[in-house]
Every structure is written in structure tokens, then in C-alpha cells.
N, C-alpha and C positions, 0 to 999 in steps of 0.2 A: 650536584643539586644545590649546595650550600651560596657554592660562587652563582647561581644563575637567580638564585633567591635574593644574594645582596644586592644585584646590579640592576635585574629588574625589579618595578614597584608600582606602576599604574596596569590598569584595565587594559590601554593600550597593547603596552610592552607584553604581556600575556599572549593576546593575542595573535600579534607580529611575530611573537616568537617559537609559539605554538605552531601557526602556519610556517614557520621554517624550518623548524621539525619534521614536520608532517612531510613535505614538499620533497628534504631529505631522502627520509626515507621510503619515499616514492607510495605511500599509503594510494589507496583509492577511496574516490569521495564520489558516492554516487546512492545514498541513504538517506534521502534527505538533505544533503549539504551538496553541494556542485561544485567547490574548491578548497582547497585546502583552508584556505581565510574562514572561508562561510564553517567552515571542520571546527576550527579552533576557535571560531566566535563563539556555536553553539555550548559546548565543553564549557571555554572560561565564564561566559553567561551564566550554565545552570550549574556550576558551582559556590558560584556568587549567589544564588540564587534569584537574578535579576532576568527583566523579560529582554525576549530575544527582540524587540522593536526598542532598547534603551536609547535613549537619548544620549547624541557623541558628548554632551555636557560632562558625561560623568565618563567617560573612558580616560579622563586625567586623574581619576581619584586614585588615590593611593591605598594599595591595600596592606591589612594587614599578614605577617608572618605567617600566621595560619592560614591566611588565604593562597597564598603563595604556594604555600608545602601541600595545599589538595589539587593544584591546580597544576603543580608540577608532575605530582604521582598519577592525576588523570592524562597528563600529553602523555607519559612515560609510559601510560598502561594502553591506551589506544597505538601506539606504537610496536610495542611488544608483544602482544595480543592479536592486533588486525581484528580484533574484532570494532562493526560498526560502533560509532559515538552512540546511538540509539540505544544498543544494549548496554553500556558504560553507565548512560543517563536512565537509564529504563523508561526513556519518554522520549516518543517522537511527535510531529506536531503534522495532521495530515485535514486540510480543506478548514484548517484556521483551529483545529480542535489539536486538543493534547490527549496522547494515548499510552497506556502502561504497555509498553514493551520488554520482551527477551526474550533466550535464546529457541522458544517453543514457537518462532509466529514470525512470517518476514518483519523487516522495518516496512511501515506500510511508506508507499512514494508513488500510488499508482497517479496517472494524469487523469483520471477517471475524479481525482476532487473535484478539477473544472468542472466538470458537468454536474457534480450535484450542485456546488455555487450556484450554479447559474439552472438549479432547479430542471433539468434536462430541456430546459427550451431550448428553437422551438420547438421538438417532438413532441412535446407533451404539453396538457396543460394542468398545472401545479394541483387544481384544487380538485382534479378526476382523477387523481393518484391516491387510491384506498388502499391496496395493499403490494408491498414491497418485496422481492427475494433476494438477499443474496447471497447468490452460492462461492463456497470456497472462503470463507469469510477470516478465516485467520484471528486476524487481533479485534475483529467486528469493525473494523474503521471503516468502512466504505457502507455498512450496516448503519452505525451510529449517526455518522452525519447526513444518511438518508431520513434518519428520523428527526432532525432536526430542518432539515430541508422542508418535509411533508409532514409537518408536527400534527395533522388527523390522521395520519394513515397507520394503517398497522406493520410492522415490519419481521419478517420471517428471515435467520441467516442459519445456514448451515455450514460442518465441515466435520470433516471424517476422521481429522485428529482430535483427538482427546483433550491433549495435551493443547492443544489451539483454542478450544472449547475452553478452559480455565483461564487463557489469556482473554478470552470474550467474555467472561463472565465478570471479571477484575473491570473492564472495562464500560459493560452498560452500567454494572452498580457507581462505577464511577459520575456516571453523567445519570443516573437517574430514573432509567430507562425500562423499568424491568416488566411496564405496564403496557408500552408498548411495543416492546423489542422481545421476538423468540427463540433461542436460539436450538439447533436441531441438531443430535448427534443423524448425521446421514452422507450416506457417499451419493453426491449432488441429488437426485429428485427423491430417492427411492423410501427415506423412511417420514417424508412430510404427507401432511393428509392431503387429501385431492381438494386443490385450492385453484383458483384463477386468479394470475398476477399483471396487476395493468402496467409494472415494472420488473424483469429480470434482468439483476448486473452481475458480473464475475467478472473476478480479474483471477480465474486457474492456473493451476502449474501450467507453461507453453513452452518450457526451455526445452529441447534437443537433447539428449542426454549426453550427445557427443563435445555439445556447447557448453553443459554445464561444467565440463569437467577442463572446459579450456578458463571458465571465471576466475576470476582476483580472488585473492586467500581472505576477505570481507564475505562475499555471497558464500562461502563455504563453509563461514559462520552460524549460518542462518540453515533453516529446516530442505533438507534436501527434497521432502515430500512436499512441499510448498515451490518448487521448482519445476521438477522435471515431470515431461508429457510424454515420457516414452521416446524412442526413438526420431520420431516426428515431431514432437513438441505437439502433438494435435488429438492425442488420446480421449481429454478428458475434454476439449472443445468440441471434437466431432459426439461426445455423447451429449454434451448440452444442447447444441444443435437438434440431434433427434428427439430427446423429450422434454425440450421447451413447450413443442408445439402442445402436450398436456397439461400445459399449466399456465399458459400465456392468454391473457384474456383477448377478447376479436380488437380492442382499440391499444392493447398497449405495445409494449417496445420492448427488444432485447439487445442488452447491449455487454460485448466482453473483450476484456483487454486479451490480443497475443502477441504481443510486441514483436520481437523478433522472425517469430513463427507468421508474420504477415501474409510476407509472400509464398511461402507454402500452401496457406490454407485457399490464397485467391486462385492457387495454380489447383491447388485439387478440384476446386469448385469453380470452373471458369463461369459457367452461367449464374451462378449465383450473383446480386447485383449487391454486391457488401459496400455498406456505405461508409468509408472509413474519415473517423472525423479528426479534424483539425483543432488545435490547443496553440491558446495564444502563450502559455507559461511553459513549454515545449511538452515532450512527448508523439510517441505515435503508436501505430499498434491497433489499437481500438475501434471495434468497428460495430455498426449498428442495424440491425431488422425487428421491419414493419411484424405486427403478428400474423399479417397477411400475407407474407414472405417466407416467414419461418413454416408455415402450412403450404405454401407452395412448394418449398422447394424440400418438404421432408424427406421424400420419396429420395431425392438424389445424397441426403445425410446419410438415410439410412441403409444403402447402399455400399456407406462406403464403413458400412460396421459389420457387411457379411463379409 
């Protein structure tokens, strides 16, 4: 550590050397960072405590000793560890917001920011958006930034871990939100009051069980119950599917991330006409129905839960 502390001395060099660390040890970068560099930017940035859009101006500054000596023992512990940078930093950054993260709550990374950005048009239109659900909510990310998305509306998030629940609670207090955001201990519809929502999002467990246990020693960091969907990866989607249809108002939308579990769900449901949407910042998975849809095709959901 001592010789890597003498030789390097800027912002740069940190980083360079961080990502060649990383790269080494064959780390996985898929938490919010996409590469090893983007891995090691994030790290030396928030331990400098400088934002992650800095200006290359100052990637020649020179740091001090002590800056050095935390930034060494952060490459050294994201290495040693495998655990994601998110839990290192206990902050991940999801649809342009910053979120208190660890080991109780995925890193949130769903591609489902794009569409709140962009306010779910054109499916919807912004200002008929009164009340919000989301289910499986984890760290409340995709909760929060819906309430800043739809700052009239009111927002309901649920989830069945407890322990996810205190990471969402750390998190509206953080941004503010406690007037308009609710958060619900419930295993997805069952303990919210009978409401009509002109929006339901989830991004549920969808992994395979057989898949989970094939993932990088990173995802196995992170809450196994935030994960997996049963055998299928489709457990807890095919129950959203069936009782959406009680709580989804005649105009709104239902929209849930199963990434992998794609093409499973299109094969179980061939008639089903799932509109699976495109993301210009990548991602796939995500797929979306009319409330006119979700009442049509209940009968063929709930079929496939006897």
C-alpha cells in the first residue's frame, strides 16, 4: 500500500489504478457502474467526496495522504469483499436521485428510471396521475422518484421485508416525502386498503432460482428474497398480474420489470399482447398493460395460479 500511495498522487491516477485492480481481479460491474473505470470513478469520487459529473479540470489535483490511504483501503475492500461499491458507499444514484443503500435492499439499477424521467409518456398523461403503487419496493427508489415525477399525486409502496421497509423509510425521510409517500408492510396487494391506482410499477423478484445460484459472488451480496421467483422466476409476477385487475383504475397502466424471465412469461401467456418497452440508456425486460388488458386477459392469469 505504502509504495502505491508514494507513486500515485492525482484524481486521475486513483482511478486508472483502481480500474486495474478491479479488471484484475475479474470483479463484476453491473450495480450501477458498467465498467470497471465507471467501478473505480464512482469509489474515488465519493470518497473525495466530490460529485460524480466533476469536471476533468480537477482530475489532475493532487491529493492529499489521507486521501490516498481511504481510497486505497476502499479498492482493497471492494475487492476482497465482492461486495457491490453501492454497499461500500451506502449510496447509489437511481433516475438522477441519490439513495441510502445496504446489505437489506438490492442496489437499485432498474431501466424502469427511464420511464419515470420521461413521466411514463406517452402512456399516460402526467397530470391524471393521482395515485401511484409500487410494489416490491425495496429501497423505495422507483417509489420516490415517482413522487417526484407526479409531485400531486399521492404514492403507496409496499414490501414484505421488514428489513427493506427501514431501508425505505431512511430514504423518503431523506428526500422529504413522508406527506406524500406510504409505505406498506404487505406481501404485494393484500394488506393495502381497497384503492384504484391510475399507475402500478414493480420491478419483483423474476430470477429462476436455478439462475440465481449460477450469479457473480456481487448479486449474492445483495437479499436473496429480492431475487428469486421460484423456480420459474414468475411466482410473484403471475400473482401481480391476477390482482392488479382490483386495484388498477379503468384509465391507468401496469407496468413490471422481469428481465430475464422475459421470455418465459411471453411463452406461458402466448395470447397475452405484452407490450415490451424499449430504453434508449439500455435494459430490457419490462413490459406494459392497458387496464383494459389486465381485465381481459385475468381469467387466462388466474389459471395459471390453480
Amino acid at each position: 500500500m505504502q509504495q502505491t500511495i508514494q507513486t500515485l498522487s492525482t484524481v486521475r491516477d486513483y482511478i486508472r489504478w483502481g480500474a486495474s485492480r478491479f479488471a484484475e481481479a475479474e470483479l463484476f460491474h453491473g450495480h450501477g457502474t458498467v465498467t470497471a473505470l465507471d467501478d473505480a470513478a464512482a469509489l474515488v469520487l465519493h470518497s473525495l467526496h466530490l460529485p460524480y459529473n466533476l469536471s476533468e479540470s480537477y482530475f489532475s489535483a493532487q491529493l492529499t495522504v489521507d486521501e490516498r490511504h481511504k481510497i486505497v483501503e476502499l479498492i482493497n475492500q471492494r475487492i476482497k469483499t465482492r461486495l457491490p461499491s453501492a454497499y461500500l458507499m451506502h449510496e447509489a444514484i437511481f433516475a438522477g436521485l441519490p439513495f441510502y443503500v445496504d446489505e437489506r435492499v438490492l442496489v437499485p439499477r432498474s431501466p424502469i428510471a427511464e420511464l419515470i424521467r420521461e413521466q411514463f409518456s406517452p402512456w399516460v398523461e402526467a397530470e391524471q396521475i393521482q395515485h401511484v403503487l409500487d410494489l416490491c419496493t425495496g429501497s423505495a427508489c422507483i417509489a420516490i422518484a415517482c413522487a417526484y415525477a407526479f409531485p400531486d399525486a399521492l404514492v403507496d409502496a409496499v414490501d414484505l421485508s421488514e428489513e427493506a421497509l427501514e431501508v425505505a423509510k431512511i430514504n423518503v425521510a431523506k428526500h422529504e416525502l413522508e406527506e406524500q409517500l406510504t409505505l406498506y408492510h404487505s406481501d404485494l396487494f393484500k394488506a393495502l386498503p381497497a384503492h384504484k391506482y391510475d399507475l402500478i410499477v414493480s420491478n419483483p423478484p423474476y430470477v429462476a432460482i436455478s439462475e440465481w445460484e449460477r450469479l457473480p459472488a456481487e448479486f449474492h451480496a445483495e437479499p436473496e428474497m429480492g431475487f428469486t421467483g421460484g423456480e420459474s422466476g414468475l411466482d410473484l409476477v403471475i400473482k401481480i398480474l391476477v390482482d392488479a385487475a382490483e386495484y388498477i383504475s379503468e384509465q391507468g397502466i401496469l407496468i413490471v420489470e422481469v428481465g430475464s424471465s422475459a421470455e418465459t412469461l411471453q411463452t406461458q401467456f402466448p395470447e397475452v399482447p405484452f407490450y415490451w418497452l424499449n430504453f434508449e440508456q439500455g435494459g430490457d425486460g419490462v413490459f406494459l398493460l392497458t387496464a383494459e388488458q389486465v381485465f381481459q386477459f385475468n381469467k387466462h392469469f388466474k389459471k395459471a395460479l390453480d
